[in-house]
C-alpha positions as CSV (number, residue, x, y, z in Angstrom):
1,X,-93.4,-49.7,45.1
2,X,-90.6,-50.8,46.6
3,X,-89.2,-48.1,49.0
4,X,-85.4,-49.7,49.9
5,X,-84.1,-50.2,46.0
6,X,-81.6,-47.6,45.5
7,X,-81.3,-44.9,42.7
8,X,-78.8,-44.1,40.6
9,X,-78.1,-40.5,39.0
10,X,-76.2,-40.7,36.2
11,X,-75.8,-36.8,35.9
12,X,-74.0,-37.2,39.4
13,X,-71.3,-39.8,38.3
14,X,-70.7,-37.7,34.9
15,X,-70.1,-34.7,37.6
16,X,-67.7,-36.5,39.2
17,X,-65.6,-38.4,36.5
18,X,-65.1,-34.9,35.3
19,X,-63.7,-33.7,38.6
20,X,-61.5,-36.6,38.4
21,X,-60.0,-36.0,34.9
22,X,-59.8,-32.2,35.6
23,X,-57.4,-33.1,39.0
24,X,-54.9,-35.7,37.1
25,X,-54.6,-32.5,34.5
26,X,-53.7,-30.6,37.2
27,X,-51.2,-32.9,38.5
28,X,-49.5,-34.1,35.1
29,X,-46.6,-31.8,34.6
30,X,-46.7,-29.6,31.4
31,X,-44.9,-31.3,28.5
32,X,-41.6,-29.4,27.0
33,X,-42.0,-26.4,24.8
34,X,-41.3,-27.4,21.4
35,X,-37.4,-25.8,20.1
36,X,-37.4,-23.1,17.5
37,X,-36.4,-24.9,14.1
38,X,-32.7,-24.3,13.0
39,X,-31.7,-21.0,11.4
40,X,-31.2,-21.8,7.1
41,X,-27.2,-22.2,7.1
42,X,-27.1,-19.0,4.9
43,X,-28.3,-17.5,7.7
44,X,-25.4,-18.5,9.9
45,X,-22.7,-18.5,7.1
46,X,-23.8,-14.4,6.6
47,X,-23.4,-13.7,11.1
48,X,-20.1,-15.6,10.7
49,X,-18.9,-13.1,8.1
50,X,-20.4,-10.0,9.5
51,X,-18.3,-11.4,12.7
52,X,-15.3,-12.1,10.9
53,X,-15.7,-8.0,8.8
54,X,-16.1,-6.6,12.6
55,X,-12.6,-8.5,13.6
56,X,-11.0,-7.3,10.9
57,X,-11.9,-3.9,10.5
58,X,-10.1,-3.1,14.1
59,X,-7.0,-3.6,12.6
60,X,-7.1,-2.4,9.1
61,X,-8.3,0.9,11.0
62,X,-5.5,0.9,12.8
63,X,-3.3,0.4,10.1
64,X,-5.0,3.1,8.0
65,X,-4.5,5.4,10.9
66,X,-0.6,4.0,11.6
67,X,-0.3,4.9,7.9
68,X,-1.7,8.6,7.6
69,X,0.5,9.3,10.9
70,X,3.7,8.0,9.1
71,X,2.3,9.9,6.0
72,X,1.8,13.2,7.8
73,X,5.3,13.0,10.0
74,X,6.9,12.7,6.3
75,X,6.3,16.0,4.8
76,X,8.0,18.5,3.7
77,X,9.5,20.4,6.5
78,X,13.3,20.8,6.7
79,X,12.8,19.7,10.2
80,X,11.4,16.7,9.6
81,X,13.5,15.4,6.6
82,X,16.6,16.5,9.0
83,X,17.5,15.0,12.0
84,X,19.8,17.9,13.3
85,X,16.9,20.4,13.1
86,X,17.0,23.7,10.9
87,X,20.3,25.7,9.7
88,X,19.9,28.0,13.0
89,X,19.9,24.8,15.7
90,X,22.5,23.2,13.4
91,X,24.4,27.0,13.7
92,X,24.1,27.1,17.7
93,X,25.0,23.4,17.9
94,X,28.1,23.0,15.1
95,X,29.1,26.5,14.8
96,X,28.1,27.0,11.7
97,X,29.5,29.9,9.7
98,X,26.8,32.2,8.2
99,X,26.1,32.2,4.2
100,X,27.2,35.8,4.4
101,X,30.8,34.7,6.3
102,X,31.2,32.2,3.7
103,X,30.7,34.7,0.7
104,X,32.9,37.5,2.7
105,X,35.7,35.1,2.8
106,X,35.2,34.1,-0.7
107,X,35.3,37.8,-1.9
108,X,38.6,38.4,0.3
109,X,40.1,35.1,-1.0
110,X,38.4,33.6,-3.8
111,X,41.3,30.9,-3.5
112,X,40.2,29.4,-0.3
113,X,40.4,25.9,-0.1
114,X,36.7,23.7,-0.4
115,X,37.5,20.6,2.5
116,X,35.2,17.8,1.6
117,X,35.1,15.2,5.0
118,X,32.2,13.4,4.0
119,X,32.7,9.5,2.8
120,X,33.0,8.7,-0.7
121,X,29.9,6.5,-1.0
122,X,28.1,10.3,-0.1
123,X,30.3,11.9,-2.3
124,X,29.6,9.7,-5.2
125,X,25.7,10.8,-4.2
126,X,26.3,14.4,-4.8
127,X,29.4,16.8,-5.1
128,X,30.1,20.5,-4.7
129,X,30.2,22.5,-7.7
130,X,33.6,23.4,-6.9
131,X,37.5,22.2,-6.9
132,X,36.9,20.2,-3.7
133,X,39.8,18.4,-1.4
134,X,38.5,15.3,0.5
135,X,39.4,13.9,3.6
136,X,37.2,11.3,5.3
137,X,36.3,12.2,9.0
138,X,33.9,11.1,11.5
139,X,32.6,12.9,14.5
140,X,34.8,10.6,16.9
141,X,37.6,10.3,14.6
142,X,39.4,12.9,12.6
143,X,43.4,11.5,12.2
144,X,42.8,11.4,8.9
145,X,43.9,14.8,8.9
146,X,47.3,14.4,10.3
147,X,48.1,12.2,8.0
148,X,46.5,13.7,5.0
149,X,46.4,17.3,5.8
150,X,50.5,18.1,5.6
151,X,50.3,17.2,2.2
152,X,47.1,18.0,0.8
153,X,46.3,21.3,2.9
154,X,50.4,22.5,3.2
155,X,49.6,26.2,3.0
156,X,48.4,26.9,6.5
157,X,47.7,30.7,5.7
158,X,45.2,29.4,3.0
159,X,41.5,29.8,4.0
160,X,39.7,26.8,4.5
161,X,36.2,26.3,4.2
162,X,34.8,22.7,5.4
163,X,31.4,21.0,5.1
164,X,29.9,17.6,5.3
165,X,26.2,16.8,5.4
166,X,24.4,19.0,8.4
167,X,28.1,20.2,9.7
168,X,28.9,17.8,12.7
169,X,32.0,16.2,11.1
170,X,33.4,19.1,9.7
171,X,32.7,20.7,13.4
172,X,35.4,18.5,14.4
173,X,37.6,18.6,11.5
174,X,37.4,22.5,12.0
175,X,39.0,22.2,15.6
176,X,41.4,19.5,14.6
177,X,42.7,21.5,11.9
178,X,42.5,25.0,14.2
179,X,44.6,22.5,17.1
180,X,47.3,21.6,13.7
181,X,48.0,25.7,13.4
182,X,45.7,26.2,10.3
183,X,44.7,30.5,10.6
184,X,41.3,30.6,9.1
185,X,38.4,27.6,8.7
186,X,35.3,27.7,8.2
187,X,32.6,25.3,9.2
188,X,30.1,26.0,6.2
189,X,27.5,23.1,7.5
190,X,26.2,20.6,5.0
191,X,26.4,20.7,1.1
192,X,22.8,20.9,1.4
193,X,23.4,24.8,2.9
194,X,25.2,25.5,0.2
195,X,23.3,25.7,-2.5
196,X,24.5,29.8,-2.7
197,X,27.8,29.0,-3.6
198,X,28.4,29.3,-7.6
């Protein structure tokens, strides 16, 4: 036999061609992971409504909570429904005459004169159950009286007994008509503190 002809292995070359594939793997970069398929557009229409529920419960909860604040300020306390506070601040602040001063006088002179210085819209609202005279004053401005008092009020002896609507005006008209030389009046406070006169 010939000793120089060469020899080819063909398990050797299959070796190595897989070697060679097994490197250019290695070397390719990895191909893109696939995307996640769309959510079902019921899907996002429901999220954009839960969103939406979340942004407007925020304020409806506030407004709920605005509204039982309002609601519990508003009740039935005479301190709340007046802005002067209760008969006994209004007293201190107005100088208010007592029921009891009011009745006393009343029993001494059942004549006494009723002065009415609220406006006539409020006297339209509600009136006192008795002969009444009315003069219009304000808490800055009570000249009303010297032009009206001479001849409506001309008996300065004669008890007077004032009121408005929580006693500030007639506070004023009380001094005014003390300053004009009228003997005896009375600041009874607001027709609503006089629900004991019959």
């Amino acid at each position: 036999p010939n000793t120089n002809t060469s020899w080819h292995c063909p398990l050797t070359s299959v070796r190595a061609d897989t070697t060679r594939s097994l490197e250019r793997a290695r070397d390719r970069p990895a191909p893109p992971s696939p995307r996640p398929p769309p959510p079902p557009s019921s899907t996002i229409s429901a999220s954009l409504d839960s969103r939406s529920s979340h942004r407007q419960t925020g304020p409806a909860i506030a407004q709920s909570q605005r509204h039982l604040s309002v609601g519990s300020s508003c009740g039935s306390s005479d301190k709340m429904s007046d802005p002067y506070g209760d008969f006994e601040e209004r007293r201190k602040r107005f100088d208010l005459s007592s029921p009891e001063e009011v009745l006393a006088l009343l029993e001494k002179s059942p004549d006494a004169t009723f002065l009415d210085v609220r406006s006539p819209p409020e006297i339209l609202v509600s009136k006192l159950g008795r002969p009444t005279i009315s003069i219009w004053c304000t808490m800055s401005d009570t000249s009303a009286l010297d032009k009206k008092a001479p001849d409506l009020l001309p008996d300065k002896t004669k008890p007077i007994i004032a009121f408005c609507a929580v006693g500030g005006r007639s506070n004023e008209a009380r001094k005014k008509l003390r300053e004009m030389g009228y003997e005896t009046v009375l600041n009874a406070g607001g027709l609503k503190d006089m629900g004991y006169i019959k």
